[in-house]
N, C-alpha and C positions, 0 to 999 in steps of 0.2 A: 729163661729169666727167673730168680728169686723173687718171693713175696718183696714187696717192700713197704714201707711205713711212713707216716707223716703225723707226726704229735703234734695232735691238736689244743690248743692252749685258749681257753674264752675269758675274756676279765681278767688275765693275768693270770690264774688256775688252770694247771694242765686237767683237760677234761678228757680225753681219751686219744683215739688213732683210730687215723683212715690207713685199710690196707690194698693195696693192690696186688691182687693176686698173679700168677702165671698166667691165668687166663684172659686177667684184663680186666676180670670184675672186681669191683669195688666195695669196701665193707668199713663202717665203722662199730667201734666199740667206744661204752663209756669206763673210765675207768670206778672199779666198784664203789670205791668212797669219795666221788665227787658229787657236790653238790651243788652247782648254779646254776645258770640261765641253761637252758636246753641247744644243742648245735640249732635244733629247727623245731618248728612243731609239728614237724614230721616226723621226727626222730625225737619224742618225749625221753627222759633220761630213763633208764630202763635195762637193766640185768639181761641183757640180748646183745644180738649183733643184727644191726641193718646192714640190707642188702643194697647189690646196684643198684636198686629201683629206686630209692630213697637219697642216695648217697651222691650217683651220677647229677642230680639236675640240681643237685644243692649245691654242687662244688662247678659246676658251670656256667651258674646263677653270680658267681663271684665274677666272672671273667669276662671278658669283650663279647658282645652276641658275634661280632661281624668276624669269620672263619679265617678272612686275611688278615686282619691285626692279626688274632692267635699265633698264626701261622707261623708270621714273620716276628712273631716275640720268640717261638718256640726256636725261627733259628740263630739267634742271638746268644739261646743255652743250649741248642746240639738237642734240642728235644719234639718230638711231636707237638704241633699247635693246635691239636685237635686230642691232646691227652691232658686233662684238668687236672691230673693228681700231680703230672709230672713241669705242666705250668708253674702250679702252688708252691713245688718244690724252691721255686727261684722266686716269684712275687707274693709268697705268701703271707708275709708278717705283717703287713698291713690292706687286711681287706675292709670292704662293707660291714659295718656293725665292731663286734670286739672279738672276731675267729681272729686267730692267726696259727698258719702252719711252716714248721718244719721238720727234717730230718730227726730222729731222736737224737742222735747224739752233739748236734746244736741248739739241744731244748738250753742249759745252762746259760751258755751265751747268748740266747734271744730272750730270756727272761732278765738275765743279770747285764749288760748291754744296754751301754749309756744314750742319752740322748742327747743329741746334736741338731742344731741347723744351722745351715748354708745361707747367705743372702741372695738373692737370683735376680738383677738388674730388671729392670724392664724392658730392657734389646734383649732378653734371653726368653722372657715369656712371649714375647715377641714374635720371636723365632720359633717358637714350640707349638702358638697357635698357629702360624701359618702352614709348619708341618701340616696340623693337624685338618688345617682348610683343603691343602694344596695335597696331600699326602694322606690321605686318612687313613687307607693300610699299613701303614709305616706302624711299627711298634709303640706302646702308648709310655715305657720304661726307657730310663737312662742309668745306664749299670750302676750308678751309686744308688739308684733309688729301689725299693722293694714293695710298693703298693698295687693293689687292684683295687680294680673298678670295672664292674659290669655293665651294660646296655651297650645302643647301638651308635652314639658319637661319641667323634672324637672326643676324649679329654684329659685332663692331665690334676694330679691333687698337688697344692702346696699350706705351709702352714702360713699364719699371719703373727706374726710379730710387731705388738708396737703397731707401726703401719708400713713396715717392710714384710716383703714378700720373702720367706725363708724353703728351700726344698729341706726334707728330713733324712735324719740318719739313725743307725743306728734304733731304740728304741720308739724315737718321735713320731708319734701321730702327727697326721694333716688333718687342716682343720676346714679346708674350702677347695671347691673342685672349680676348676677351668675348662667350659668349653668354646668353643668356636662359630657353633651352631653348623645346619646341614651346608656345604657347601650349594645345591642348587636350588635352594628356596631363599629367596632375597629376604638379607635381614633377619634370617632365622632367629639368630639369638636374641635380638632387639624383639622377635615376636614375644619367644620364651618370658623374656624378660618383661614386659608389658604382660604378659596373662600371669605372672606370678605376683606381681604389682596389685592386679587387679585383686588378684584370688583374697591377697592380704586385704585391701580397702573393704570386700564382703564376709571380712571374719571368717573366711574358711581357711583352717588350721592348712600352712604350709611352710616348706625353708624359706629361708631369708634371702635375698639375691640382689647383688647389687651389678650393676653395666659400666664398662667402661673402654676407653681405646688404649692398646698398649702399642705407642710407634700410630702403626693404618691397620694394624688388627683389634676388633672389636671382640671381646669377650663378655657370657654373662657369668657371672663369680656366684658358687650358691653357697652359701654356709652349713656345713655339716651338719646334721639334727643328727645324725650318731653320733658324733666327740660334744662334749662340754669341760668347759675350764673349772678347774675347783679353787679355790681361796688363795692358795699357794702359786696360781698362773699355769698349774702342770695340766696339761690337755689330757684326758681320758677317753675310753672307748666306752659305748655301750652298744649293747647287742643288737641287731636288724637283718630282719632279713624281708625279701617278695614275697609277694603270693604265689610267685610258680614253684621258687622255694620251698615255701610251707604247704603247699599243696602236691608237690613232689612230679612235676610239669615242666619239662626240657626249656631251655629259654626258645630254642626253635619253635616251641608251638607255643608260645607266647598269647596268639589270638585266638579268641574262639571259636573262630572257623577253622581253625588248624588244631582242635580237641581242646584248645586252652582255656582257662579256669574263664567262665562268664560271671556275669555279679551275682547269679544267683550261690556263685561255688564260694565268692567271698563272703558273702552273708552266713552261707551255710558255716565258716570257722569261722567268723566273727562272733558268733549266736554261740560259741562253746568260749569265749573269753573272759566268762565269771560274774562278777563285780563289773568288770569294763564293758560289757555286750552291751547294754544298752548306748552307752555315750562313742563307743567305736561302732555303732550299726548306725546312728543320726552323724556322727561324723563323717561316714562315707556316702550316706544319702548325699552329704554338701558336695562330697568333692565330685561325686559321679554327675550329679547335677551339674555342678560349673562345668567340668569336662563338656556336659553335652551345648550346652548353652554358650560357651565360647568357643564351640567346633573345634574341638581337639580331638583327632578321628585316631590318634595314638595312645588312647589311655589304658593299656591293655593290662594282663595281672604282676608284669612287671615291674609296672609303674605306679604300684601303689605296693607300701610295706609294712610291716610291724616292729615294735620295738617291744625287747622282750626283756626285763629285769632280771637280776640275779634271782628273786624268791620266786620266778616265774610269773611276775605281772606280764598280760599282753596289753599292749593298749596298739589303736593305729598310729601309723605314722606321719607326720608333716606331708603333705602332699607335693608331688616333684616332677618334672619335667611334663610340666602342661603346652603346649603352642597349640595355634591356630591353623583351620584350613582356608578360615573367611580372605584371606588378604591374597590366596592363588586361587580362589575356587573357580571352577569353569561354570556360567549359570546355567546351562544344559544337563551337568550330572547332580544326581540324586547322591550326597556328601553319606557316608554312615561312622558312628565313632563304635569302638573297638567292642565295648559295652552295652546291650540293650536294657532300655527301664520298662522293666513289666514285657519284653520279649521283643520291644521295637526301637532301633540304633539308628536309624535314618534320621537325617537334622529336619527340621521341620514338621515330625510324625509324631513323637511326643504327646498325648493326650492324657486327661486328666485320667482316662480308665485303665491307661498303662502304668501311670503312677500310681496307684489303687492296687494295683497286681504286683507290684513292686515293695510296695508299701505291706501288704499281706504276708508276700516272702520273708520280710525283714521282721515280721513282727513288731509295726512301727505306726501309730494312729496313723491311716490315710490321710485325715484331713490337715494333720500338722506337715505328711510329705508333700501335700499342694501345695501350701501356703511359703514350704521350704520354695519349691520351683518360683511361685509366684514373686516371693521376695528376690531372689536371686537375680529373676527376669528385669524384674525393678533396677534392680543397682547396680547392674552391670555397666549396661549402657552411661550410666553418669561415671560412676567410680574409672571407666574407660576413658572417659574425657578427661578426666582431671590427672590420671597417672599418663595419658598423653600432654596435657597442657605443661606438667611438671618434666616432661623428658623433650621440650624444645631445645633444639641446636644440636639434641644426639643425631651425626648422619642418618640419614635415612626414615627418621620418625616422621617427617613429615607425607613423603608417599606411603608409607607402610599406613599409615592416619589414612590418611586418603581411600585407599585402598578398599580397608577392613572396616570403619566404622560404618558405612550407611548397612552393609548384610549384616555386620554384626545386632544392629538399632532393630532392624526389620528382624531378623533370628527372633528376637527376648519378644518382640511385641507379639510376632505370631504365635510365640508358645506360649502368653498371657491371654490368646482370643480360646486358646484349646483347651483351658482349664475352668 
């Protein structure tokens, strides 16, 4: 087999190419006189070539974690679903952030390549979340569409128009992603959707998300934090990528007990972000805080991003895909979330001298990360009620209420006795 190539294009600027070699390995190049946002911050822009070490988990990082979605997208295009360069080749023009890849010789036509949408009834999303309920391996693309989207549920991106639901052609960004939630955890998305509710009533930066039924399929809808609309109505890209991403971490070991990036490895690049380290190193105190204190045992480095400007600003990103374990938990197991504060991830362990060690890491006043926990512990538990009292008559909110709020109440109080 021949080298082959995928020109990479970020903000609308062709930035360079990923190659694939005969061997399989993977390389990018920037081209000499570009100048914008970086592929990753793992790959600073930079008169070299990255290797696969760099290259592979960045471009895997765009795509489905789960190896049968791949699989079955890859045989849709005649391709391996366990080869990302050769995925991108077919879903590549609209990922995560403002990458987009193809062929060289369709650079012309994916830059100059109008934009269009489709209308898509509400019996067709319909149909698409049950797929993705009923079917979760099923491929996440419908041949007119060219988007990805990484992690580990189903979902699907559309744009919004007006207040019709439009799928994209051609040049168009999406503007909000559609999942389904896990099929065997009741109410998943209605979870999702309530801890992102909450997240916003305690001023911790996160997307916007709204819940609704389409048909007897429940969806929660998040609004892109990488697209924004500019004055004209035209939807833009900006750049984003993870932390396994920017830390150059297969999305397979995602956790940290699988070698994956722990908070201390997010602090450690958060603390080189300039001007922003300070307000991106207290913004992730919040969210890592709520993660623990709302028992969301999946906040791993996946699931926290960056958003990188053309002149090279880092700043954190919107916080995303938080749920709960409170509403299945077994009272016998000892729950732990993805992340430790100050080296201890267990729910209920939490104590004010692991926040101190946490706090140390971050280079961040200890007493101002207590008072963060303490606050937090505080308003959770009310800000829960009321983004529950606001979502009566959604199916299912009433047991899922039931359920979650007394461990949840007892969670905040306990972790208020240990500070």
């Amino acid at each position: 087999m021949n080298d082959r190539i995928l020109t990479t294009i970020i903000a609308g600027q062709i930035a360079g190419q990923v190659q694939q070699h005969e061997s399989g390995q993977l390389t990018f190049t920037y081209l000499p006189d570009y100048s914008g946002a970086p592929l990753s911050i793992s790959m600073p822009i930079a008169n070299r070539t990255y290797g696969d070490k760099q290259v592979r988990p960045y471009l895997f990082g765009l795509l489905p974690d789960d190896d049968r979605v791949r699989r079955n997208t890859g045989l849709e295009y005649d391709v391996s679903g366990n080869n990302p360069f050769a995925l991108l080749t077919y879903v590549g023009l609209d990922c995560p952030g403002a990458v987009q890849f193809c062929p060289p010789e369709k650079v012309q036509e994916a830059l100059t390549r109008p934009s269009s949408t489709i209308p898509v009834a509400d019996a067709d999303i319909a149909a698409r979340l049950r797929i993705g309920r009923t079917q979760s391996d099923r491929a996440w693309v419908i041949p007119t569409e060219h988007w990805s989207l990484g992690g580990q549920q189903s979902k699907f991106a559309l744009r919004l128009v007006g207040d019709e639901w439009h799928s994209c052609q051609g040049a168009a960004a999406t503007t909000h992603i559609f999942k389904c939630g896990i099929s065997h955890l009741a109410y998943q998305a209605l979870n999702e959707y309530v801890c992102m509710k909450v997240a916003d009533a305690c001023t911790v930066p996160c997307a916007q998300v709204a819940y609704r039924l389409f048909e007897d399929e429940p969806a929660i809808i998040v609004t892109r934090y990488d697209r924004f609309t500019d004055a004209n109505g035209s939807v833009e890209r900006f750049h984003q990528e993870d932390f396994c991403q920017a830390l150059g971490v297969l999305p397979e070991n995602k956790y940290p007990e699988y070698g994956g990036p722990a908070a201390i490895d997010i602090v450690g690049l958060l603390k080189q972000t300039e001007r922003f380290a300070t307000d991106n190193l207290t913004q992730f105190a919040a969210m890592l805080f709520f993660n623990y204190l709302i028992g969301a045992p999946d906040a791993h480095a996946k699931n926290y991003s960056l958003l990188i400007a053309g002149n090279g600003d880092v700043r954190l990103a919107p916080l995303y895909d938080v749920a709960s374990i409170l509403p299945y938990r077994d009272p016998h197991v000892t729950y732990k979330v993805a992340m430790s504060i100050g080296g201890e991830n267990r729910l209920g362990y939490v104590t004010r001298n692991a926040i101190e060690r946490f706090a140390e890491a971050a280079d961040l006043p200890a007493e101002d990360c207590v008072q963060l926990m303490a606050t937090l512990a505080r308003m959770i538990p009310e800000r829960f009620a009321a983004v529950c009292d606001e979502a009566v008559g959604i199916p299912g909110m009433d047991e899922l209420r039931e359920r979650w709020e007394e461990p949840l109440v007892k969670h905040c109080e306990d972790t208020l006795k240990k500070l």
